[in-house]
MDTraj code that builds the backbone (N, CA, C; nanometers):
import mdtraj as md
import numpy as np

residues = "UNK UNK UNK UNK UNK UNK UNK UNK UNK UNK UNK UNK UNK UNK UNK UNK UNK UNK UNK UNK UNK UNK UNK UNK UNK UNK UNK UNK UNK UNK UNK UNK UNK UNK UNK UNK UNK UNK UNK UNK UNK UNK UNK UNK UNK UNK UNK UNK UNK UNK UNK UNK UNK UNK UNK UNK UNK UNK UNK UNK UNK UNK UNK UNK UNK UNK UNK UNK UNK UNK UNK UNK UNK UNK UNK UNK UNK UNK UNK UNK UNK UNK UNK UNK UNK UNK UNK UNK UNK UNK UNK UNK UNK UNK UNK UNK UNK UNK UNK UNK UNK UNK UNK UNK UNK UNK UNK UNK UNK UNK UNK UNK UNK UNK UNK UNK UNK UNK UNK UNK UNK UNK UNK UNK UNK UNK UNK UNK UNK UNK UNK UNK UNK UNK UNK UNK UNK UNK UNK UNK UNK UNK UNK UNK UNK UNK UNK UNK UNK UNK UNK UNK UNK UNK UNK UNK UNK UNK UNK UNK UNK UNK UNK UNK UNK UNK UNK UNK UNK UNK UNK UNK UNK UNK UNK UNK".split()
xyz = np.array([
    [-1.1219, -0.3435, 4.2185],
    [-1.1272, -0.3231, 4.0748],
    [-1.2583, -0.3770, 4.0200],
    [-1.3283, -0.2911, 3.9735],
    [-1.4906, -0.3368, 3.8717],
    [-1.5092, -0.2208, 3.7924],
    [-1.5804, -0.3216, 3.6883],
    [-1.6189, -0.2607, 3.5858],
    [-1.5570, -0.3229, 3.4616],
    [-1.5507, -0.2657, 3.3058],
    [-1.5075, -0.3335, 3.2476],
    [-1.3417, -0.3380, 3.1753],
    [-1.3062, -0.2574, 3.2487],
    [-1.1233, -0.2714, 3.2605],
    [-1.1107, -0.3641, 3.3434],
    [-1.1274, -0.3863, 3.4532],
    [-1.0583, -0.4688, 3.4967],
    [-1.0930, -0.6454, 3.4308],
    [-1.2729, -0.6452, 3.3501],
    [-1.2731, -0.7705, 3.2913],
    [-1.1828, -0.8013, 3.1771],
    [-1.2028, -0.6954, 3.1304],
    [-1.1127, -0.6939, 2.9670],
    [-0.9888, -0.7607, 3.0055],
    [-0.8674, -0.7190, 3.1215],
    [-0.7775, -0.7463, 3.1447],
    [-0.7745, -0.8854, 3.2061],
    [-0.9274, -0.8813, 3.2975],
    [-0.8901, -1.0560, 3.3139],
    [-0.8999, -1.1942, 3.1923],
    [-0.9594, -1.1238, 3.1288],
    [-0.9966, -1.2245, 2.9833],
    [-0.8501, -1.1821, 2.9205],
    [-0.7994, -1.1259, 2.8913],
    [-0.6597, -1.0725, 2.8405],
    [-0.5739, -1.2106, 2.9228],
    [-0.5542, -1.2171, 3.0431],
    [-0.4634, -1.2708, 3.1136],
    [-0.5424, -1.4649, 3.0644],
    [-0.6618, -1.4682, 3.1399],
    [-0.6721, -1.6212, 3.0931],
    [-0.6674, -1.6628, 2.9276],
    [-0.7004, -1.6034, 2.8403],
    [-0.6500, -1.6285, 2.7174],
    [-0.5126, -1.5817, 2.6546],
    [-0.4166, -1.5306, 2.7776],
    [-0.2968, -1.5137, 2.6845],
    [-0.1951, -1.6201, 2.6085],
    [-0.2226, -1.7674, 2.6461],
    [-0.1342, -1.8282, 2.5701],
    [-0.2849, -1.8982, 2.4317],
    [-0.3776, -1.8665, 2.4087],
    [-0.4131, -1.8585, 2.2773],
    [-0.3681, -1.7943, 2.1617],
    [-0.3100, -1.7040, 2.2008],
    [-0.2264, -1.6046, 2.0854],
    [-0.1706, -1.7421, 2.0076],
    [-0.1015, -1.7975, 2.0485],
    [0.0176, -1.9160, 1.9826],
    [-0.1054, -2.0349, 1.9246],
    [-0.2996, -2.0413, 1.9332],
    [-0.3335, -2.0995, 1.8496],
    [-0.3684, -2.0730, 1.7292],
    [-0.3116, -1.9689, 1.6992],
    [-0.3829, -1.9071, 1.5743],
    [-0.2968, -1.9010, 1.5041],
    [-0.3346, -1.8516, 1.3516],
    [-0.2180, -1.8659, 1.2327],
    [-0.2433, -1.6853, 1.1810],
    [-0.0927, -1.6064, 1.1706],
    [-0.1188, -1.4560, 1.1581],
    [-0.0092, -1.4549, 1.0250],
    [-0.0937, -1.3715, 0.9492],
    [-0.0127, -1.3465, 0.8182],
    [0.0976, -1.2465, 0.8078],
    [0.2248, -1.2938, 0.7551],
    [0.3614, -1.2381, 0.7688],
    [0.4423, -1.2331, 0.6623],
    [0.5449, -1.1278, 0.6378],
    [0.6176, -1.1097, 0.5483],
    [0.7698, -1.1301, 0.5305],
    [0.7771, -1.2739, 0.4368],
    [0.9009, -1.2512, 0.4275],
    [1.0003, -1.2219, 0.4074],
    [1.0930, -1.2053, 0.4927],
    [1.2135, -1.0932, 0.5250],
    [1.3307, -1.1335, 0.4683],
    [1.3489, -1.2788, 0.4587],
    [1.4653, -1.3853, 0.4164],
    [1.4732, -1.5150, 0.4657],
    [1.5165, -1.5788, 0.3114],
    [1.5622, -1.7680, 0.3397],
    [1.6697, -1.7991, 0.3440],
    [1.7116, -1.8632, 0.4811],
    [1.8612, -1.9325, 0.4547],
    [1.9110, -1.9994, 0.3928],
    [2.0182, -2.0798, 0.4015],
    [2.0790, -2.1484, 0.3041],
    [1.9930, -2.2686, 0.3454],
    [1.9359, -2.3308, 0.4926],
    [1.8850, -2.4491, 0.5319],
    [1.7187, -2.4357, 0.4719],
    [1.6817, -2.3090, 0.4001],
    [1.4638, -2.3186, 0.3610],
    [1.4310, -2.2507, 0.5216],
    [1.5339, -2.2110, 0.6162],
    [1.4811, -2.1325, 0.7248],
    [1.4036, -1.9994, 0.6653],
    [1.2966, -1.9349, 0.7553],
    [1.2235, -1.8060, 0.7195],
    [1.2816, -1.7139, 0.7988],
    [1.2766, -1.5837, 0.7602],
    [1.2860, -1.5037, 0.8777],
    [1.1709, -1.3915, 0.8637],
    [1.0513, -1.3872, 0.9386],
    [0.9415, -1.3445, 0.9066],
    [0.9457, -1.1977, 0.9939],
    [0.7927, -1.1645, 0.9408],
    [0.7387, -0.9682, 0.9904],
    [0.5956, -1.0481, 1.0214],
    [0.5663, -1.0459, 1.0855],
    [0.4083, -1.0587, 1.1454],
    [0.3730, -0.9129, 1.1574],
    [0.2156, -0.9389, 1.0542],
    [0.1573, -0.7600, 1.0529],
    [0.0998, -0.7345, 1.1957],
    [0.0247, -0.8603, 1.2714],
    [0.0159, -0.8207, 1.3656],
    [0.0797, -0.7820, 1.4751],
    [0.0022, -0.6985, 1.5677],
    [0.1172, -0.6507, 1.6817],
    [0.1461, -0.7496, 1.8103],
    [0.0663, -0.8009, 1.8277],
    [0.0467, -0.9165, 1.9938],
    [0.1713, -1.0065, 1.9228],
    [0.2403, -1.0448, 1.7708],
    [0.3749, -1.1291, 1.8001],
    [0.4460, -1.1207, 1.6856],
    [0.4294, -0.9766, 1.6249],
    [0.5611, -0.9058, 1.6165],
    [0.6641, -0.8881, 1.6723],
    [0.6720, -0.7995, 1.7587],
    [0.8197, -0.8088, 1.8144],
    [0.9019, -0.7261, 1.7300],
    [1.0314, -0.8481, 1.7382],
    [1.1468, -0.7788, 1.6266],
    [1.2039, -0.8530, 1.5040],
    [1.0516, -0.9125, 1.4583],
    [1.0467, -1.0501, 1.3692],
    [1.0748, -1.2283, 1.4674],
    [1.0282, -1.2792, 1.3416],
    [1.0907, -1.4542, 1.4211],
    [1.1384, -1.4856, 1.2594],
    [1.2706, -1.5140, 1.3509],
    [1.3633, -1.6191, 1.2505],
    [1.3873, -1.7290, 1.3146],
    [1.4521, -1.8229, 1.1636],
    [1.4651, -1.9348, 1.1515],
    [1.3571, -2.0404, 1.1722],
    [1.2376, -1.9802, 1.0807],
    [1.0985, -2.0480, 1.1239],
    [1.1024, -2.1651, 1.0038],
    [1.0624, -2.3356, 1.0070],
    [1.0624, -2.4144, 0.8649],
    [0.9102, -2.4206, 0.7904],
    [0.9121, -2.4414, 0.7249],
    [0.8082, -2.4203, 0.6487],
    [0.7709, -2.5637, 0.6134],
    [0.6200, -2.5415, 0.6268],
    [0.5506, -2.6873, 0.6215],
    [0.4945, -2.6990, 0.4933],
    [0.5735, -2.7457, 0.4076],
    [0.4857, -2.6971, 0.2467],
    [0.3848, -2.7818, 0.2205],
    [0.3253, -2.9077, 0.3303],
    [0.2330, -3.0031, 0.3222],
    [0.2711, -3.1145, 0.1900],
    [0.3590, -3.0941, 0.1606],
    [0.3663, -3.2668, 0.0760],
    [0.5167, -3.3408, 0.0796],
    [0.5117, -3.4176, 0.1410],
    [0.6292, -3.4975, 0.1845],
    [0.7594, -3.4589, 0.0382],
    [0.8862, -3.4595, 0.0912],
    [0.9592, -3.4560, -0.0397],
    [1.0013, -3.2847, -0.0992],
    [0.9030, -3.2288, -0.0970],
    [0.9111, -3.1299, -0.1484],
    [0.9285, -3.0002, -0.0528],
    [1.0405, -2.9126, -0.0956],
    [1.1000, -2.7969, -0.0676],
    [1.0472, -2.6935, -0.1488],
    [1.0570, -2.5272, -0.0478],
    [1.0310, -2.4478, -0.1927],
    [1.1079, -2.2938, -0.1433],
    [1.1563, -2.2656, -0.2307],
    [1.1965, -2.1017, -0.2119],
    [1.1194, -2.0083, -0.2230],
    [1.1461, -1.9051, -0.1572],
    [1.0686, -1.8063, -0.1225],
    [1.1014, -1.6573, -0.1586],
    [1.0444, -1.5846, -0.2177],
    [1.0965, -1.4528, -0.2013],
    [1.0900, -1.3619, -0.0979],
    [1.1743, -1.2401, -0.1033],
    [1.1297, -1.1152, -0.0094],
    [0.9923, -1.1063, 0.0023],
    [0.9341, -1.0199, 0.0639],
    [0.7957, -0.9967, -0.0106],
    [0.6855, -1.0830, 0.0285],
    [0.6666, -1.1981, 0.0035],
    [0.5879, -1.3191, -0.0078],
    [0.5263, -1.2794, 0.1060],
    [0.4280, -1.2824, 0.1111],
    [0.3112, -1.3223, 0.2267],
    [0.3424, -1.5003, 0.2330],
    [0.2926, -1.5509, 0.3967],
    [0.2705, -1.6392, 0.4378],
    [0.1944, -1.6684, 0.5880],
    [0.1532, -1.7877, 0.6164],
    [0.0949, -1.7531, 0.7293],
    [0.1853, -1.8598, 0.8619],
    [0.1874, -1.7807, 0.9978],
    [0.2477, -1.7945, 1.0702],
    [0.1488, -1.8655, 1.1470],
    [0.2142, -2.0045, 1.1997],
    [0.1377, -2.0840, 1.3560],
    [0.2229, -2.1299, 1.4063],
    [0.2007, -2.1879, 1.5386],
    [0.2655, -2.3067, 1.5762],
    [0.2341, -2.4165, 1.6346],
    [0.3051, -2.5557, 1.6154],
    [0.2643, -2.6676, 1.6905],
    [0.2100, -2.6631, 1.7924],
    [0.0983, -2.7398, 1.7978],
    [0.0343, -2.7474, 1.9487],
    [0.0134, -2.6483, 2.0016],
    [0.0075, -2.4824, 1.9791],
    [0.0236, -2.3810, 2.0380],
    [0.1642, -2.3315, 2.1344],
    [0.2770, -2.4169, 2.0902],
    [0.3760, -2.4074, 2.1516],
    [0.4627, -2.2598, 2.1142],
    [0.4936, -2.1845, 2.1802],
    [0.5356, -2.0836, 2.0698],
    [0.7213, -2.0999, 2.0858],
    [0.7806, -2.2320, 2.1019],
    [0.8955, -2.3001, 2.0733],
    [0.8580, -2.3045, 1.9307],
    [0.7701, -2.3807, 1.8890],
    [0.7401, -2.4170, 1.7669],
    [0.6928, -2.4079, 1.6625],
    [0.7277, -2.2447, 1.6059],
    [0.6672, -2.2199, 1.4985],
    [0.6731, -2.2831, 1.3497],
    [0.5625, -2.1971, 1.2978],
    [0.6284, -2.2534, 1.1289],
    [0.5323, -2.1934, 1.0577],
    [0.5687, -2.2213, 0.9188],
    [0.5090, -2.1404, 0.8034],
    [0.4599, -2.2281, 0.7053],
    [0.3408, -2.1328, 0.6658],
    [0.2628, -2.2264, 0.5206],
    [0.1652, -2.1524, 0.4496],
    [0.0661, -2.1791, 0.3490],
    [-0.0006, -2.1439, 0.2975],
    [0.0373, -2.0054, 0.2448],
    [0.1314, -2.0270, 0.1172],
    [0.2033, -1.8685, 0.0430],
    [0.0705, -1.7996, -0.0291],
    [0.1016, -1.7213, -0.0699],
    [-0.0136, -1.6441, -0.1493],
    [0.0313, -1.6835, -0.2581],
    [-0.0296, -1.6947, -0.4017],
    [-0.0299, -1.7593, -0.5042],
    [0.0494, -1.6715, -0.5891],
    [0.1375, -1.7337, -0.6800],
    [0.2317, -1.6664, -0.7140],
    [0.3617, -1.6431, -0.6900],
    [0.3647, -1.7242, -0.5133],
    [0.4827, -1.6109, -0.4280],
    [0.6189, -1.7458, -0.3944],
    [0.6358, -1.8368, -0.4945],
    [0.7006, -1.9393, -0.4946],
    [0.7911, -1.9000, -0.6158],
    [0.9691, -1.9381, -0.5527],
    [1.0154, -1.9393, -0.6914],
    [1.0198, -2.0091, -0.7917],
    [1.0405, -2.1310, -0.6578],
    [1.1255, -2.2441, -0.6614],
    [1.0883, -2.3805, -0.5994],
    [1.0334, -2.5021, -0.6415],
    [0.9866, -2.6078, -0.5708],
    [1.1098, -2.6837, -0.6194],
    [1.1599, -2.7441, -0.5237],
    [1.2465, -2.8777, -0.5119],
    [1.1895, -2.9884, -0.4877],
    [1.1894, -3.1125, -0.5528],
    [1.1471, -3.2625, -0.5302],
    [1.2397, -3.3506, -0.4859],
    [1.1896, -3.4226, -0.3516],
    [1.3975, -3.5134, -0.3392],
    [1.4814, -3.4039, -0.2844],
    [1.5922, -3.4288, -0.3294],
    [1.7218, -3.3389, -0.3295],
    [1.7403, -3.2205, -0.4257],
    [1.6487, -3.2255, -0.5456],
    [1.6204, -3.0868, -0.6214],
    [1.7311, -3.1270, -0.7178],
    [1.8318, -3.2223, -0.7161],
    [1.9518, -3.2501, -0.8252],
    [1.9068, -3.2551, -0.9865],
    [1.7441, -3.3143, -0.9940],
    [1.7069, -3.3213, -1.1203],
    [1.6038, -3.2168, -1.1865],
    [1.5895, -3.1976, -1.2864],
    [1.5150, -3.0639, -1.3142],
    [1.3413, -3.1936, -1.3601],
    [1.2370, -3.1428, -1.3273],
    [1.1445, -3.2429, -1.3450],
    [1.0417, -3.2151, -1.4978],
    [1.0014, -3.2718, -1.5349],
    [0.9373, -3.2961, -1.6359],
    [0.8072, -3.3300, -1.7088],
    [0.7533, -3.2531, -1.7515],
    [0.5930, -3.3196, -1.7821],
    [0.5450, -3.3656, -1.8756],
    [0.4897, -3.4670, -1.8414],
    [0.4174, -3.5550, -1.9759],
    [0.3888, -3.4480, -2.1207],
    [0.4572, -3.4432, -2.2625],
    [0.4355, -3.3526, -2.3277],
    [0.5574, -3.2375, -2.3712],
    [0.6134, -3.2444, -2.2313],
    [0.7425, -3.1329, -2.2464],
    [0.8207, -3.1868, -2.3714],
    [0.9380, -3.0792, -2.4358],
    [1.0536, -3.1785, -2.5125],
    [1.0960, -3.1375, -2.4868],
    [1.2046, -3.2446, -2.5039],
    [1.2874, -3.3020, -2.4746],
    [1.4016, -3.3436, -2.5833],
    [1.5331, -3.2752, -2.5010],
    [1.6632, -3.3416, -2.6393],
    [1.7482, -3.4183, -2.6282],
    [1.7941, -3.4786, -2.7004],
    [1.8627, -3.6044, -2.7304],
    [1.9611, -3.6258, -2.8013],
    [2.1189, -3.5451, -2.6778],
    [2.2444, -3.5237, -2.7683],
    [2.2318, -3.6509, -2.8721],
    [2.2670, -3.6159, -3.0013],
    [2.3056, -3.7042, -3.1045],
    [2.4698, -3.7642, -3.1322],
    [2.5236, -3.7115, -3.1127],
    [2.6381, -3.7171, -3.0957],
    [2.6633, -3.8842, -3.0535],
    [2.7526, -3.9972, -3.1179],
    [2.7191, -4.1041, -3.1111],
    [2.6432, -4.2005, -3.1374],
    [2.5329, -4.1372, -3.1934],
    [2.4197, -4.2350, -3.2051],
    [2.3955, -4.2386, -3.2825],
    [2.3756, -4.3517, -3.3796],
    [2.2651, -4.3557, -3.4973],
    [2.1546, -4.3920, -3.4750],
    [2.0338, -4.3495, -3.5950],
    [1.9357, -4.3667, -3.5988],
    [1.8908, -4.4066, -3.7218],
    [1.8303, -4.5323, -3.7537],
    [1.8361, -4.6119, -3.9072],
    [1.6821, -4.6187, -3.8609],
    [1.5673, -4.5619, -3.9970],
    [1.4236, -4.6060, -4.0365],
    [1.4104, -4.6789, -4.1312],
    [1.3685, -4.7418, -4.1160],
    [1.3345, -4.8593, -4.2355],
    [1.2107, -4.9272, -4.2243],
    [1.1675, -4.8919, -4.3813],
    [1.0378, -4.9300, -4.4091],
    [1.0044, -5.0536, -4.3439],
    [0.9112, -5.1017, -4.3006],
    [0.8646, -5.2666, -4.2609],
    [0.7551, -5.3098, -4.3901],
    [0.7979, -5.4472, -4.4080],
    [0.7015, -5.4883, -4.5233],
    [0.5746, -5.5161, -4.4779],
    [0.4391, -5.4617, -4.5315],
    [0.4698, -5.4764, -4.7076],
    [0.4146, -5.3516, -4.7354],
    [0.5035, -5.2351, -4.6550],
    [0.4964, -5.1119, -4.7474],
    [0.6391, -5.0801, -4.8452],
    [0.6093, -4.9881, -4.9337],
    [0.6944, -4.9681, -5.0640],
    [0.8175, -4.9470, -5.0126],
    [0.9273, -4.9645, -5.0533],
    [1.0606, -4.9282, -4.9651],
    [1.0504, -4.7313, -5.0150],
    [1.1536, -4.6997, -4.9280],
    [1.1132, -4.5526, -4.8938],
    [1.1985, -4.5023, -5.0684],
    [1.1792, -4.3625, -5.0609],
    [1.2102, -4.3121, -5.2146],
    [1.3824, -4.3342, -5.1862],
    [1.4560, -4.3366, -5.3073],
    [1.6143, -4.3518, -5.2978],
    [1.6914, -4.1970, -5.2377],
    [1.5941, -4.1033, -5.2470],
    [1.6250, -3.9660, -5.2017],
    [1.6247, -3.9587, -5.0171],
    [1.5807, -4.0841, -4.9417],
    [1.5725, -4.0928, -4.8259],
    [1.4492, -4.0064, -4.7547],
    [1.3870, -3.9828, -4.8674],
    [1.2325, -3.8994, -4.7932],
    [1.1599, -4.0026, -4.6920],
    [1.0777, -3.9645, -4.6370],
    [1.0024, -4.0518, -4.5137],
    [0.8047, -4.0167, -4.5893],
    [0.7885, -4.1225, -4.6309],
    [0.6670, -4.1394, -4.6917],
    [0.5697, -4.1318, -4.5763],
    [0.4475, -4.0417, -4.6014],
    [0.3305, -4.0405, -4.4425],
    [0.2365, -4.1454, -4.4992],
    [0.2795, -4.1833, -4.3738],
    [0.1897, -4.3236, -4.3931],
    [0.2331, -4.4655, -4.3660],
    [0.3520, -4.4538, -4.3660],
    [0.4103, -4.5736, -4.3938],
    [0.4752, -4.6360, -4.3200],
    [0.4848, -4.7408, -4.2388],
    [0.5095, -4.7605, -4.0918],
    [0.6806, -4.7839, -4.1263],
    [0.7581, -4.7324, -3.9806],
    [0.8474, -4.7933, -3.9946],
    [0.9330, -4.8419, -3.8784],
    [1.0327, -4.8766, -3.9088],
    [1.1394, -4.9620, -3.7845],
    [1.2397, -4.8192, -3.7551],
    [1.2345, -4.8494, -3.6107],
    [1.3529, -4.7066, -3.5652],
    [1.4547, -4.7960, -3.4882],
    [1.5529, -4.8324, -3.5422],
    [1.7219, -4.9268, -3.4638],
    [1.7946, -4.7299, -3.4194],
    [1.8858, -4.7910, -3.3221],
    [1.9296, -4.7148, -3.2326],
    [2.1183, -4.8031, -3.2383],
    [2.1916, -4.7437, -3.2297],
    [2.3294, -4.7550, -3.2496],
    [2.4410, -4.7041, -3.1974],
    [2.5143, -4.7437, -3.1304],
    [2.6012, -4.6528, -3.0655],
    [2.7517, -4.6944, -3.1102],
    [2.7358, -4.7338, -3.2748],
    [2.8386, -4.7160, -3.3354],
    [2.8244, -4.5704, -3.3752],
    [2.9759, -4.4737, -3.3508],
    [2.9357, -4.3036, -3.3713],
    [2.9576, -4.3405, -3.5400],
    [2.8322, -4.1969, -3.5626],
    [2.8336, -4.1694, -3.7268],
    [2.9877, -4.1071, -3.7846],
    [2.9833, -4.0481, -3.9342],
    [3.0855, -4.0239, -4.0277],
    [3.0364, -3.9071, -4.0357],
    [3.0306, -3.8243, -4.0393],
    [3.1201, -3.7644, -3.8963],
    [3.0905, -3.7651, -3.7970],
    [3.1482, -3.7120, -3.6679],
    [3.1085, -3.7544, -3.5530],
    [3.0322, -3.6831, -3.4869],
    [2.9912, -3.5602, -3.5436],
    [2.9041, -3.4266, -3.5081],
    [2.7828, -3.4301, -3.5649],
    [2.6822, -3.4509, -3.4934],
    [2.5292, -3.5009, -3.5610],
    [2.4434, -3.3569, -3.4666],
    [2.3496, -3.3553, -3.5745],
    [2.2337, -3.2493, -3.4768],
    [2.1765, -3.3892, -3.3610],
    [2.1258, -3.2489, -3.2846],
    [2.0309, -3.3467, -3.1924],
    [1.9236, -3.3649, -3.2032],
    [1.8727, -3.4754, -3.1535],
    [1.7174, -3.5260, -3.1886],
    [1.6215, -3.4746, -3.0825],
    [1.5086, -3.4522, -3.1216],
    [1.3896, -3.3833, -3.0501],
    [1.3177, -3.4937, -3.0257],
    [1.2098, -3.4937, -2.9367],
    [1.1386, -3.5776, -2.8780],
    [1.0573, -3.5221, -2.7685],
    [0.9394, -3.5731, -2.7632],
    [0.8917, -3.5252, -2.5991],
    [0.8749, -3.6644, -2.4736],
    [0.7720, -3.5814, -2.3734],
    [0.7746, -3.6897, -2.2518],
    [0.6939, -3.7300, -2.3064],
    [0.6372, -3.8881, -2.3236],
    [0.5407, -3.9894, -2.3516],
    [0.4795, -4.0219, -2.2048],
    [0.5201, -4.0560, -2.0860],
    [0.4836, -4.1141, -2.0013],
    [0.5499, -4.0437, -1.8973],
    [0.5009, -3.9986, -1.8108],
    [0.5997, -3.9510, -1.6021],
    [0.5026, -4.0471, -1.5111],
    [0.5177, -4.0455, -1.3923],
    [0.4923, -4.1090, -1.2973],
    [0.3470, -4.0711, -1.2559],
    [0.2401, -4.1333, -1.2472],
    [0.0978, -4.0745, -1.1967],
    [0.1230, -4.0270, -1.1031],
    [0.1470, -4.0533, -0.9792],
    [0.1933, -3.9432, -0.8520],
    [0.1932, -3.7669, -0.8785],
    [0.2826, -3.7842, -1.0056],
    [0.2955, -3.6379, -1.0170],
    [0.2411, -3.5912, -1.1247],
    [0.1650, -3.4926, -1.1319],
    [0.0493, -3.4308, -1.2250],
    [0.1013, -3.3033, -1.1878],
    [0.0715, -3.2327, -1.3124],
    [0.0581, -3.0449, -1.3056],
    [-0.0340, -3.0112, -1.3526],
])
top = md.Topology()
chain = top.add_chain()
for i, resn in enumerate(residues, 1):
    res = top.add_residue(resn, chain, resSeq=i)
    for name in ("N", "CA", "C"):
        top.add_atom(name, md.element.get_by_symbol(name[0]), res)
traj = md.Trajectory(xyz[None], top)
């Protein structure tokens, strides 16, 4: 055998487990109930008949994310092991859903508002001296500093609107 079939094929054979160092872009097919993938690799060398149950490395400790049909992502695996695949780097856009933790709490950003069943609570302002006490009509004068007490004797009646407010402060760690 000479010539360049038979090299092609020998370079074919000593680089065949490189296939498994590379990362090939794939479509996903479906997420399990566990954040498993079940992917389409466009390419042909490891296509097949898809790979499922691939996890996805979303690169930041903590955090989970859902995926749609559709979504592009890119396919590698550990060490070139092809036991060990996995998925990452979505195309932008192609996230439904990020979970933080256990995902039990919905998260929040410095700025968002935020409400504050009323129900139970009072809320008493009162002028601080030595500004004018407020008008007898209960208007709130601009300008005029005041004291906010908090109460969880319930009001007369017991059905109050709720109070608005936003986030003042979240955790530096997490920025958007």
């Amino acid at each position: 055998m000479q010539g360049p079939d038979w090299l092609a094929r020998f370079i074919r054979w000593v680089m065949r487990d490189a296939t498994f160092l590379g990362q090939y872009v794939c479509t996903v097919e479906g997420q399990d109930a566990d954040g498993l993938l079940s992917l389409m690799p466009e390419d042909e060398k490891v296509r097949g008949n898809g790979i499922n149950g691939v996890p996805i490395k979303v690169g930041l400790p903590g955090f989970k994310v859902k995926v749609p049909n559709g979504a592009r992502v890119l396919l590698g695996w550990e060490n070139g092991d092809p036991k060990k695949p996995y998925a990452a780097l979505f195309d932008p856009n192609s996230v439904t859903e990020i979970q933080f933790a256990d995902g039990s709490q919905a998260i929040a950003r410095q700025g968002d508002l935020v409400t504050i069943p009323a129900v139970g609570m009072v809320v008493t302002l009162v002028p601080l001296p030595p500004a004018v006490p407020a008008p007898p009509n209960g208007a709130l004068v601009a300008g005029v500093p005041l004291m906010i007490s908090f109460s969880a004797i319930p009001p007369t009646p017991t059905k109050a609107d709720p109070a608005y407010g936003s986030v003042s402060t979240g955790n530096p760690k997490h920025l958007s």
